[in-house]
DRENDO-1510 file (C-alpha; in Angstrom, 1 decimal, always signed):
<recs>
REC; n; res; u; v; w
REC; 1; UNK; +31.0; +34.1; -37.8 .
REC; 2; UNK; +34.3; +33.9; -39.7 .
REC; 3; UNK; +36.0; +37.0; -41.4 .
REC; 4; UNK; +38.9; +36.4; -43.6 .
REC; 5; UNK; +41.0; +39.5; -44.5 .
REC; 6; UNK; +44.0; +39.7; -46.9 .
REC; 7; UNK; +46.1; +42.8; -47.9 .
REC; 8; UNK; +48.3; +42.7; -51.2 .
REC; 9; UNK; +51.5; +45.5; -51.3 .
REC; 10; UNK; +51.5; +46.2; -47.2 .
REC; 11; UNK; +54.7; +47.4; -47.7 .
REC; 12; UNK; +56.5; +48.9; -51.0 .
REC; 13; UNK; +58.1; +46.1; -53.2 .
REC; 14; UNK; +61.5; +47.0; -53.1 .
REC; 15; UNK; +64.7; +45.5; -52.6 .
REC; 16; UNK; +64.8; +45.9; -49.2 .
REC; 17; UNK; +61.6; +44.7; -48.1 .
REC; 18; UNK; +61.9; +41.7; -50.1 .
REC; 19; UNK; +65.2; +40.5; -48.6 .
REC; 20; UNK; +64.9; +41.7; -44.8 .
REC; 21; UNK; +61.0; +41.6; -44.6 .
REC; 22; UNK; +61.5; +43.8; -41.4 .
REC; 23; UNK; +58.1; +46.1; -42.0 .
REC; 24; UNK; +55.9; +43.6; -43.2 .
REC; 25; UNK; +56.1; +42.6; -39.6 .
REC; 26; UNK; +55.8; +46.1; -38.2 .
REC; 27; UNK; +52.6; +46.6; -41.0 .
REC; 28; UNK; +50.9; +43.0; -40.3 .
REC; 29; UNK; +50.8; +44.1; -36.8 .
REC; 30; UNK; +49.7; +47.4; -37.4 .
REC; 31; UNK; +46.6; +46.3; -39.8 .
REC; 32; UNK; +45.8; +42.6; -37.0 .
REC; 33; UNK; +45.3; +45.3; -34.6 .
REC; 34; UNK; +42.9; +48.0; -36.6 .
REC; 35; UNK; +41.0; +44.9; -37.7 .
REC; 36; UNK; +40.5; +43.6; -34.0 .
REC; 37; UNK; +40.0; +47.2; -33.1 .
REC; 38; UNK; +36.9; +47.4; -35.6 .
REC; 39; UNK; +35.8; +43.5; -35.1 .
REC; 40; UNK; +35.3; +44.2; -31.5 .
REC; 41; UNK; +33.8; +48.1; -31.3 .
REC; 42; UNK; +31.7; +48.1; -28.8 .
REC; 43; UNK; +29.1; +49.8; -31.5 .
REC; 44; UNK; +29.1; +46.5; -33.2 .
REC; 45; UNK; +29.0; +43.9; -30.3 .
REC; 46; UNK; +27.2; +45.9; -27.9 .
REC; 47; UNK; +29.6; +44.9; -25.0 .
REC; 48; UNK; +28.6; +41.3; -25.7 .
REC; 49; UNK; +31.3; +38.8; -25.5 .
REC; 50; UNK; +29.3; +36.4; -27.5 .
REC; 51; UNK; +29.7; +38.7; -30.6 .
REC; 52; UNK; +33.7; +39.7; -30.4 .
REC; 53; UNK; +36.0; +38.1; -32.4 .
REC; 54; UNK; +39.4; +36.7; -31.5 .
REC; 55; UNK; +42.2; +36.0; -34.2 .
REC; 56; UNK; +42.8; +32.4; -35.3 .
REC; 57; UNK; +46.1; +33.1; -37.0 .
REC; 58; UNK; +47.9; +35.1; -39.6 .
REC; 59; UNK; +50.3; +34.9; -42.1 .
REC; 60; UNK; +52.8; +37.2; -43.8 .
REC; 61; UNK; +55.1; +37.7; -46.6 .
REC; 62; UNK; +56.7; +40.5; -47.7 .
REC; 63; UNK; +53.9; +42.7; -48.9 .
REC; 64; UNK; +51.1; +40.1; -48.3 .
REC; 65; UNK; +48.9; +39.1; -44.9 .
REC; 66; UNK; +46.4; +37.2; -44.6 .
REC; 67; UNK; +44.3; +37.3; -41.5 .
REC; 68; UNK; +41.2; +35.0; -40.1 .
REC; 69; UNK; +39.6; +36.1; -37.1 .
REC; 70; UNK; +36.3; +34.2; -35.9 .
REC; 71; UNK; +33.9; +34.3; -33.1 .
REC; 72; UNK; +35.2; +33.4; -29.7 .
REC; 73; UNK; +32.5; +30.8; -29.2 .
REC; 74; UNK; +33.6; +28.9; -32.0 .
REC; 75; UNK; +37.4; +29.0; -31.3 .
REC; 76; UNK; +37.5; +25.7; -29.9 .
REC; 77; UNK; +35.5; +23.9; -32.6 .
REC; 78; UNK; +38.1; +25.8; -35.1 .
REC; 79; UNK; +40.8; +22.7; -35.4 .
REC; 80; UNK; +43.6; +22.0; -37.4 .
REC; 81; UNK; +44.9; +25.4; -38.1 .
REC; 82; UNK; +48.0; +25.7; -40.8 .
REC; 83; UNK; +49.1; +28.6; -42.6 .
REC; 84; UNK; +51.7; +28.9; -45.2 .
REC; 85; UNK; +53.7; +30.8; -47.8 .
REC; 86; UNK; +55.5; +30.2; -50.4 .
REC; 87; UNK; +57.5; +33.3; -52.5 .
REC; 88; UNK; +57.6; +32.6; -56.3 .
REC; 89; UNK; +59.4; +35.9; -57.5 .
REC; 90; UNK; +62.6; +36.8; -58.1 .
REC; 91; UNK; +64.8; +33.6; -58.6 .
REC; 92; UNK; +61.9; +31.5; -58.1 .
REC; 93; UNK; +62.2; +31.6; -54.5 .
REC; 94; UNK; +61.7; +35.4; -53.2 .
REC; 95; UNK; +58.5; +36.9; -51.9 .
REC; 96; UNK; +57.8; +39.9; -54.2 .
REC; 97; UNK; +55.3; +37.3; -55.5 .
REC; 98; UNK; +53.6; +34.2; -54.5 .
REC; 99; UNK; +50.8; +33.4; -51.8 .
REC; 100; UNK; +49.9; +32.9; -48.3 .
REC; 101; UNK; +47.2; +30.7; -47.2 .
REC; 102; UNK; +45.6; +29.6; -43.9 .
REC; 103; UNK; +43.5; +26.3; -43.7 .
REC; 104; UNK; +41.2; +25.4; -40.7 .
REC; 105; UNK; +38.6; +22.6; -40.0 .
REC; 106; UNK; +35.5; +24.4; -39.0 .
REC; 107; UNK; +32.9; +22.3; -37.1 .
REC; 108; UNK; +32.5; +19.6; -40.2 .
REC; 109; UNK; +33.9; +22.0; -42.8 .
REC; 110; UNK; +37.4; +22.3; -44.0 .
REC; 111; UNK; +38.2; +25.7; -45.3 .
REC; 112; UNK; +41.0; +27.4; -47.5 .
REC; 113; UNK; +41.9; +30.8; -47.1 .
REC; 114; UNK; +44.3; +32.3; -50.3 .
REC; 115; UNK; +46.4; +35.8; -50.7 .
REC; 116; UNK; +48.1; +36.1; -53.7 .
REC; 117; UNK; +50.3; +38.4; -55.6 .
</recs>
């Protein structure tokens, strides 16, 4: 009831994308949407809204995304939602490497969600 994605190299690593980050943006948003377009085929939920899935959050950096979508009926007992990044690369600070993360309470569980590069 929980599907947890992550992508590594979305976008090449050059010097551009690390310092404008412009089409990690445009590539996150292409990949959220193919992933709820195959989530939610109609072959797989049968036109039941019990069985789609809805996306909980997202993060990006540079060429890394990390995505958790879960079932709509358990969006509301999905609490405490945080997601974060931190780049580790060049100068110790830039985003050609490092992680992304998203962390959720889910019903009585608390779950950790890592991406890194």
């Amino acid at each position: 009831d929980i599907v947890a994605v992550a992508f590594q190299e979305i976008v090449d690593l050059n010097a551009v994308n690390v310092a404008v980050d412009n089409k990690t943006q445009q590539r996150s948003h292409f990949w959220i949407e193919r992933l709820n377009m195959t989530l939610n085929n109609p072959q797989f939920t049968q036109n039941d809204p019990s069985r789609s899935y809805v996306l909980l959050t997202q993060k990006s950096m540079v060429g890394l995304l990390i995505c958790v979508f879960v079932k709509g009926a358990h969006k509301s007992r999905s609490r405490c939602v945080s997601a974060a990044s931190v780049g580790v690369g060049v100068g110790g600070f830039l985003g050609n490497k490092g992680g992304a993360s998203i962390r959720l309470q889910f019903y009585d569980s608390t779950l950790c969600f890592v991406c890194s590069h």
